[in-house]
Every structure is written in structure tokens, then in C-alpha cells.
N, CA, C and O of each residue as an XYZ file, in Angstrom:
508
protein
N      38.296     -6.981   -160.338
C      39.264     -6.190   -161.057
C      40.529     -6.110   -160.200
O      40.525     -5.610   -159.075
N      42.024     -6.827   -161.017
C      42.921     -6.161   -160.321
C      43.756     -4.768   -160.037
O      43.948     -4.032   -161.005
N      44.067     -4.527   -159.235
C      44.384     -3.393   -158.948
C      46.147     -3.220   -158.620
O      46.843     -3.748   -157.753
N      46.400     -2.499   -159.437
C      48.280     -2.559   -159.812
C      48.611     -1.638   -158.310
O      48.129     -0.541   -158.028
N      49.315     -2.235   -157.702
C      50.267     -1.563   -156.764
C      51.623     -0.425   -156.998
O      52.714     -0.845   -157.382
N      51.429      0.745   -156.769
C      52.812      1.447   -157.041
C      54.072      1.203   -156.209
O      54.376      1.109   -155.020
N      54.919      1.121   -157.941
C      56.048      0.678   -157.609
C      56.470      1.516   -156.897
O      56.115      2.686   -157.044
N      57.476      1.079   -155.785
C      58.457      1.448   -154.781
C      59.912      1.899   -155.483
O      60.502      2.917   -155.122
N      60.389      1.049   -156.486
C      61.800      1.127   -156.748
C      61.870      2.653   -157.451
O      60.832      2.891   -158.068
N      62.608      3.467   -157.486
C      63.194      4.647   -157.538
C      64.080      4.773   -159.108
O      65.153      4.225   -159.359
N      63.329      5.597   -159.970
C      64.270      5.945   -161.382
C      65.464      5.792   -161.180
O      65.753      5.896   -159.988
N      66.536      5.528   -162.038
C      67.684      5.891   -162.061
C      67.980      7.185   -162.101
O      67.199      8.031   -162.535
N      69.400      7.491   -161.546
C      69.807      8.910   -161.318
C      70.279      9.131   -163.006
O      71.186      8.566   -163.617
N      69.312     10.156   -163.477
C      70.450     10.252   -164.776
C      71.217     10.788   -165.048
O      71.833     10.597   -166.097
N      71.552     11.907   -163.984
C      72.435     12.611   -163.902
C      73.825     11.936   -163.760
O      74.796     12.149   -164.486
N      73.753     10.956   -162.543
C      74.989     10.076   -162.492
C      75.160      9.129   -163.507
O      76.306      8.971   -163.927
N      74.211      8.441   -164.006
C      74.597      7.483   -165.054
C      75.109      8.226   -166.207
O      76.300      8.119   -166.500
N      74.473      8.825   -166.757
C      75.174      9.904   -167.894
C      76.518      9.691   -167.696
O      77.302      8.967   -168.311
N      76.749     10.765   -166.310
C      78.070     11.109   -165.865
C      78.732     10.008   -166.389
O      79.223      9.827   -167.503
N      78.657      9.202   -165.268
C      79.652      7.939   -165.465
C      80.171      7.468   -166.905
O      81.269      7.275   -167.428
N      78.481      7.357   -167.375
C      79.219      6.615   -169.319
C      80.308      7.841   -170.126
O      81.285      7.784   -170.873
N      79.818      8.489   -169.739
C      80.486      9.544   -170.734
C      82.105      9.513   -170.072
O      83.025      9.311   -170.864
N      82.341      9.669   -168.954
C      83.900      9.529   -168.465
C      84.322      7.811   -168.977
O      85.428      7.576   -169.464
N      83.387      6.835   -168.801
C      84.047      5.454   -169.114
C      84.192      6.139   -171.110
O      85.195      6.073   -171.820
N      83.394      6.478   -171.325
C      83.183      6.508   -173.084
C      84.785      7.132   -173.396
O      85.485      6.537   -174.215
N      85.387      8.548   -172.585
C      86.197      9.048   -173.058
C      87.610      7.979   -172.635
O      88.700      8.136   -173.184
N      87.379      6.987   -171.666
C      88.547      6.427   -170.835
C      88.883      5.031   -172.165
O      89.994      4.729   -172.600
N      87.464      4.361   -172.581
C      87.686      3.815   -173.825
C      88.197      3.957   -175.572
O      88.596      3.276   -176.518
N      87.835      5.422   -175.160
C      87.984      5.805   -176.451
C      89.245      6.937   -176.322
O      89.377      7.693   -177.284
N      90.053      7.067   -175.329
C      91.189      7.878   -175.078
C      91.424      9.032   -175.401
O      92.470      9.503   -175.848
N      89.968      9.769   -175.072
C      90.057     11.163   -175.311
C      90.859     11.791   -174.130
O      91.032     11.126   -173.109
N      91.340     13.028   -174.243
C      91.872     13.677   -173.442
C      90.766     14.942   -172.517
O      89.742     15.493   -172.922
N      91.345     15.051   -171.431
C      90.109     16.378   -171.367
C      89.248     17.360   -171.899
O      88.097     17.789   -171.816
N      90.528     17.553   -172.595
C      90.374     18.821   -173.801
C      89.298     18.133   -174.431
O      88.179     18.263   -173.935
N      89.405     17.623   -175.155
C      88.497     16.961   -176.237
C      87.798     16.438   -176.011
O      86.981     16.360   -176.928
N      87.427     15.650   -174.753
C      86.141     15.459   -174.383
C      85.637     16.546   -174.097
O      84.440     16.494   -174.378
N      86.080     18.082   -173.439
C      85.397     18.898   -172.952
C      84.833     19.458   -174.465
O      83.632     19.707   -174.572
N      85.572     19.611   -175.406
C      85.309     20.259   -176.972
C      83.952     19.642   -177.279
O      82.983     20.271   -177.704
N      83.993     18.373   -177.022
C      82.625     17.746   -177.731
C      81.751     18.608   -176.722
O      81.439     19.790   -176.872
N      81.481     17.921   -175.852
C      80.385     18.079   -174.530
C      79.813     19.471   -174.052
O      78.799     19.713   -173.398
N      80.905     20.428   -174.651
C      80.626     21.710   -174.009
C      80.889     22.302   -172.711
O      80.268     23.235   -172.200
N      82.295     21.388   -172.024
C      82.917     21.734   -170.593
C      84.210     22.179   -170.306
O      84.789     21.438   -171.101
N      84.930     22.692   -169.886
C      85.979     22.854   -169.895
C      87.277     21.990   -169.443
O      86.942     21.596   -168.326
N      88.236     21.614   -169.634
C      89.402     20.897   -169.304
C      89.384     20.209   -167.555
O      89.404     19.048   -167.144
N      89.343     21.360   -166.945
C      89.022     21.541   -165.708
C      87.633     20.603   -165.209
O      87.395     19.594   -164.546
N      87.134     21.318   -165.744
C      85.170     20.844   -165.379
C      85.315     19.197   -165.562
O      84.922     18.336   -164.775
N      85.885     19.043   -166.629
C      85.707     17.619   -167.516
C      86.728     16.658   -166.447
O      86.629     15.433   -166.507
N      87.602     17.238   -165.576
C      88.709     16.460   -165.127
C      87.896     15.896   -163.589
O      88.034     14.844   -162.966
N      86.879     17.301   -163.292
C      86.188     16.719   -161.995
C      84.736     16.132   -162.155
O      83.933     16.097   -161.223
N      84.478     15.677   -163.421
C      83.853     15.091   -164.087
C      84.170     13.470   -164.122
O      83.331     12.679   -163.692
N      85.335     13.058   -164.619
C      85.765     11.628   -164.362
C      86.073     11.390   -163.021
O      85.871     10.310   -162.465
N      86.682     12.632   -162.356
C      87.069     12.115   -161.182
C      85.827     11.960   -160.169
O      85.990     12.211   -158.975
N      84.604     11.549   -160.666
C      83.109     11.728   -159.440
C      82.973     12.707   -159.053
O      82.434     12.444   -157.979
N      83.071     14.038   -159.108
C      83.115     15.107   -158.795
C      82.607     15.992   -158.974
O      82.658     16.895   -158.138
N      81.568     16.185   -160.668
C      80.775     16.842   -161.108
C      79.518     16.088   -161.661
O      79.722     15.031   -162.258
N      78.354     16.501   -161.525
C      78.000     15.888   -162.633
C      77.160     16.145   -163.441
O      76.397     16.841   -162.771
N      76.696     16.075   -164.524
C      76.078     16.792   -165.671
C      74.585     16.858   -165.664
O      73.806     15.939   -165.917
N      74.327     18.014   -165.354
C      72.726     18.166   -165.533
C      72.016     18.350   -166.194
O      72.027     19.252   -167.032
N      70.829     17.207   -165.939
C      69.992     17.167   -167.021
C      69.046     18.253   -167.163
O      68.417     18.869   -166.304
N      69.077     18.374   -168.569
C      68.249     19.273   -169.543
C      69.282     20.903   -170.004
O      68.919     21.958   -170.523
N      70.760     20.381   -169.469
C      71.729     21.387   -170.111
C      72.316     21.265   -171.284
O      71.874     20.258   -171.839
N      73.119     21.823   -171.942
C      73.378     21.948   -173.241
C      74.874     20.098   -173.167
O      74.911     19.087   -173.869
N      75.814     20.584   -171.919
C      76.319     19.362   -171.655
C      75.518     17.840   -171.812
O      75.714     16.807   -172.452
N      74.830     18.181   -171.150
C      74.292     16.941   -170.732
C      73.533     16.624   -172.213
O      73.526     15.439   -172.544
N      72.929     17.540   -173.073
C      72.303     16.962   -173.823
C      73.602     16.610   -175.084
O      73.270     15.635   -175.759
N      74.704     17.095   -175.422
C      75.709     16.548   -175.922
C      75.804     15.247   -175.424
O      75.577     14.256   -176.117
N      76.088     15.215   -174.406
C      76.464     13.703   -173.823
C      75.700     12.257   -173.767
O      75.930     11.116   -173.366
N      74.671     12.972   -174.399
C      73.525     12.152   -174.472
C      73.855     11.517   -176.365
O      73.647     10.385   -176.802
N      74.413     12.744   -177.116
C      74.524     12.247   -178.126
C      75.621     11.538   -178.486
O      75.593     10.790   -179.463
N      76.865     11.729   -177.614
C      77.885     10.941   -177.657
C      77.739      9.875   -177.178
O      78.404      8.973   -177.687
N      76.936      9.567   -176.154
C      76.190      7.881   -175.720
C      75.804      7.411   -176.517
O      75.968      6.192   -176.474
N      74.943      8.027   -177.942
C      74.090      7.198   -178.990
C      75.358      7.297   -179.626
O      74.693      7.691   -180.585
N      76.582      7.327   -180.051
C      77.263      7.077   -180.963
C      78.319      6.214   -180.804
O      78.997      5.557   -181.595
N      78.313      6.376   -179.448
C      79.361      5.179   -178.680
C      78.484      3.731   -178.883
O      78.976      2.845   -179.581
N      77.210      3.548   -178.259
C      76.809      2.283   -178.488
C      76.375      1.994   -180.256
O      76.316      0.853   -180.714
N      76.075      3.359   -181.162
C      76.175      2.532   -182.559
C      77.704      1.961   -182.838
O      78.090      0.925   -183.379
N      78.282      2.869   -182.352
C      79.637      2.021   -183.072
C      80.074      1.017   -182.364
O      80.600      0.182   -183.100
N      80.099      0.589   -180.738
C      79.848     -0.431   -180.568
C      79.231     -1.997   -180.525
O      79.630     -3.036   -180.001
N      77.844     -1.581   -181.486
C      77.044     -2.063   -181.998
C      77.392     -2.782   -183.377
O      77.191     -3.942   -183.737
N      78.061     -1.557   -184.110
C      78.537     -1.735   -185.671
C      79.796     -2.595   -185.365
O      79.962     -3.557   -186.115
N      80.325     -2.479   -184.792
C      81.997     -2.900   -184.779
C      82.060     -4.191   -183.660
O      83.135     -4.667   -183.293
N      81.115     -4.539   -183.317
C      81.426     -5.920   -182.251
C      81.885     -5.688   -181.008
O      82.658     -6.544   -180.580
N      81.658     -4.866   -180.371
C      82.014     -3.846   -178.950
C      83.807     -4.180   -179.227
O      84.320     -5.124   -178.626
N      84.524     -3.435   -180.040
C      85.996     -3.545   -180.516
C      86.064     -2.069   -180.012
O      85.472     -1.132   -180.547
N      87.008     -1.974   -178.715
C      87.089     -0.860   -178.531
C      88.174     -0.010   -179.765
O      87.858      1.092   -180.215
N      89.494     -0.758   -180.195
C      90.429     -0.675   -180.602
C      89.842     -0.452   -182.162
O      90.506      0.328   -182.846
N      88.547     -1.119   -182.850
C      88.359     -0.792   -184.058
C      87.445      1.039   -183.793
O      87.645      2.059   -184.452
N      86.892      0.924   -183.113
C      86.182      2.074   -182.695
C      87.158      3.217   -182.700
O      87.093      4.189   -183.453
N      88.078      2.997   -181.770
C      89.074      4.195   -181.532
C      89.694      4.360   -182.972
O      90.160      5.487   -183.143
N      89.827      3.418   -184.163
C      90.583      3.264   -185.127
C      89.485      4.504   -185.779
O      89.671      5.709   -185.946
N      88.472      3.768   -186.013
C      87.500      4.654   -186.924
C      87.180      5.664   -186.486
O      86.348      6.234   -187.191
N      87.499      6.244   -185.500
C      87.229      7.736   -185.434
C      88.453      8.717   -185.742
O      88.373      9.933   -185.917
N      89.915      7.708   -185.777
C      90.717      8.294   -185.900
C      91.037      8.791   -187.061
O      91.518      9.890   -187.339
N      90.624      7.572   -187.978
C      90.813      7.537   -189.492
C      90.157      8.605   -190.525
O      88.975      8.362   -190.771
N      90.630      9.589   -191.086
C      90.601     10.030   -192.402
C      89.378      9.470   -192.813
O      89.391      8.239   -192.795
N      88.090     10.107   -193.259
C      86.929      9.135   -193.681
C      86.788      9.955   -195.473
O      86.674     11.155   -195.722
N      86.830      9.168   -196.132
C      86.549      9.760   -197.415
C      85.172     10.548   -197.406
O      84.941     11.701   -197.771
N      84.316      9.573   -196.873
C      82.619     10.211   -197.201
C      82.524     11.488   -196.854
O      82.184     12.430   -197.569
N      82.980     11.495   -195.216
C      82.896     12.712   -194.573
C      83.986     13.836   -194.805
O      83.910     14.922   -194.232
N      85.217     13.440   -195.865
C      86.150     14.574   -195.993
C      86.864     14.851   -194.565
O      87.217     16.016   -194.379
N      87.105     13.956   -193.584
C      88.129     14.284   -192.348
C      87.709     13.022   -191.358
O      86.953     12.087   -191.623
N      88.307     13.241   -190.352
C      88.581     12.313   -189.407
C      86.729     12.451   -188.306
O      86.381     13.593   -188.006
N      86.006     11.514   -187.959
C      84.966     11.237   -187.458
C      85.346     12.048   -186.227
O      84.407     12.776   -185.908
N      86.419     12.174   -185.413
C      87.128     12.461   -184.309
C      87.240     14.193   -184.197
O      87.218     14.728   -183.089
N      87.350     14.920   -185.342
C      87.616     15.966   -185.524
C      86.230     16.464   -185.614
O      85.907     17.303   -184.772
N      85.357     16.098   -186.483
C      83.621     16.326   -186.588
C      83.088     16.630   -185.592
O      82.638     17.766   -185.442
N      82.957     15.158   -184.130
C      82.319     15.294   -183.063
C      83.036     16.795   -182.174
O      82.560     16.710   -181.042
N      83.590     17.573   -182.211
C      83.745     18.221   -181.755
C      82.864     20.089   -181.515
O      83.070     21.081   -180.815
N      81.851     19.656   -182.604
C      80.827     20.671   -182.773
C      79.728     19.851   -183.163
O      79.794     18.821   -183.834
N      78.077     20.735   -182.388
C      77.159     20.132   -182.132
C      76.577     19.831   -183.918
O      75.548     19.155   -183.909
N      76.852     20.049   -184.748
C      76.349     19.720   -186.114
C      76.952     18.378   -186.345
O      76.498     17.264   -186.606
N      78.388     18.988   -186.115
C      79.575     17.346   -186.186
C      78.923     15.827   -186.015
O      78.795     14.864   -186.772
N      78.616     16.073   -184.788
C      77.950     15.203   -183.461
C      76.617     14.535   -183.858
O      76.091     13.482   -183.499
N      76.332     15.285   -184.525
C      74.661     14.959   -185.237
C      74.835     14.457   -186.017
O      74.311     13.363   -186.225
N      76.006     15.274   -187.149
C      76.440     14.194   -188.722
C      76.931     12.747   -188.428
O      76.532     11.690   -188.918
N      77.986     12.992   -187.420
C      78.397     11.188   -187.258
C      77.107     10.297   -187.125
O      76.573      9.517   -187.913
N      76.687     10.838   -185.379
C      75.663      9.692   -185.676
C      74.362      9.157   -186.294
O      73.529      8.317   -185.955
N      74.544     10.059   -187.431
C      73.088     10.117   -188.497
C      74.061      9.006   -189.646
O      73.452      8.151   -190.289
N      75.527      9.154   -189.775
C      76.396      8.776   -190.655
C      76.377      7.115   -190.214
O      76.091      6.073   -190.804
N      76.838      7.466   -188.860
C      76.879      5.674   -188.696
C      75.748      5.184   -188.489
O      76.084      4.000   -188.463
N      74.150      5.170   -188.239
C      73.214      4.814   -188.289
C      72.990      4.044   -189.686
O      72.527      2.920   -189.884
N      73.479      5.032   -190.608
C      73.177      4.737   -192.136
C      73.652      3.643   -192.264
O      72.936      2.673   -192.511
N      75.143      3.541   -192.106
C      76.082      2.327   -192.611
C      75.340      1.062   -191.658
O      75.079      0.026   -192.270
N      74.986      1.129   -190.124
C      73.865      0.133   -189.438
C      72.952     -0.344   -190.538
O      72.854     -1.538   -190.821
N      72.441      0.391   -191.011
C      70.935      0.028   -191.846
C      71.417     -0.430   -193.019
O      70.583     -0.987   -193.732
N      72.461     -0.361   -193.404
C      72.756     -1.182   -195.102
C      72.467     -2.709   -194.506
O      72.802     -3.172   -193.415
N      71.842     -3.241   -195.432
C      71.860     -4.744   -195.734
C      72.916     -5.353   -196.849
O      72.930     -6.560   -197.090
């Protein structure tokens, strides 16, 4: 019988990876502090020593678990759209009939955040 050896290599930090995507997510998608902090649940401040390596979001907080949902909505729509940062930034900017306002304005409360990416999942799954 073989006998499996434990691995040595070490989880990823998820605290830092989080971190990181979520500052690249807002640097792609040209949110401002403010509004990244609106989604996420941080303040202007918090959010600024946040990109700058300086903070970083802990897991199993209300932040961190926002940020977790703005990660699943960044890679559907990167997913949906052909990693187009420029169509991405378009469609969140845009006026959406279905949803009655801008995708951009939504993510800014934790229901919002949930509707988008339950919204763009859907449009994923059309054949």
C-alpha cells in the first residue's frame, strides 16, 4: 500500500490575494475610492491604504466577503465579454433596461451585488 506524503507547500494567503484583485479589479475598472469603498464596505481612506499594500482585508469580514463577490463578477464579465476591459467598464456604466439603472450604481449595496452577479450569470447561461 502506498502511502501519500504531506504536502509541504503552504495555502495561499487569502487575505493578500483578495487584497490585491480587488485593488487591480478597481484600477481596471476605474473606480474611485469612494466607490470602491461603497461596494466593499470601507472607507475612502481604508480603501486608499488598501491599494496602496497597506491594508488588508480579512477573511470572514463583511469586507472581505463583499470582495469576494465583486471577484465573482469581475471574472463573469470578463468571461462574458472576452477579458475587454473597456467593454466591461462600458457595461457597468450603461443604463441597463432589465435592471432599470446603471449595473455600476446597483453594486454599491450588498442586494445590488448579488442582483448583478445572479444577472450576469443568467445572460452566461443563454445558449
Amino acid at each position: 500500500m502506498a502511502s501519500i506524503a504531506p504536502t509541504t507547500a503552504r495555502p495561499p494567503d487569502e487575505a493578500r490575494v483578495l487584497t490585491e484583485a480587488t485593488a487591480r479589479i478597481a484600477e481596471f475598472w476605474g473606480l474611485s475610492n469612494a466607490r470602491l469603498g461603497a461596494i466593499i464596505g470601507l472607507s475612502g481612506p481604508t480603501v486608499s491604504r488598501l491599494r496602496a499594500g497597506q491594508y488588508r482585508l480579512e477573511p470572514g469580514s463583511k469586507p472581505f466577503e463583499l470582495a469576494q463577490h465583486l471577484l465573482r463578477l469581475f471574472r463573469s464579465l470578463d468571461s462574458w465579454l472576452g477579458q475587454d476591459d473597456m467593454a466591461a467598464r462600458s457595461w457597468l456604466a450603461t443604463r441597463n433596461l432589465d435592471l432599470e439603472a446603471a449595473p455600476i450604481e446597483l453594486i454599491a449595496t450588498v442586494r445590488g451585488l448579488v442582483h448583478i452577479n445572479d444577472y450576469v450569470d443568467t445572460l452566461r447561461a443563454r445558449v
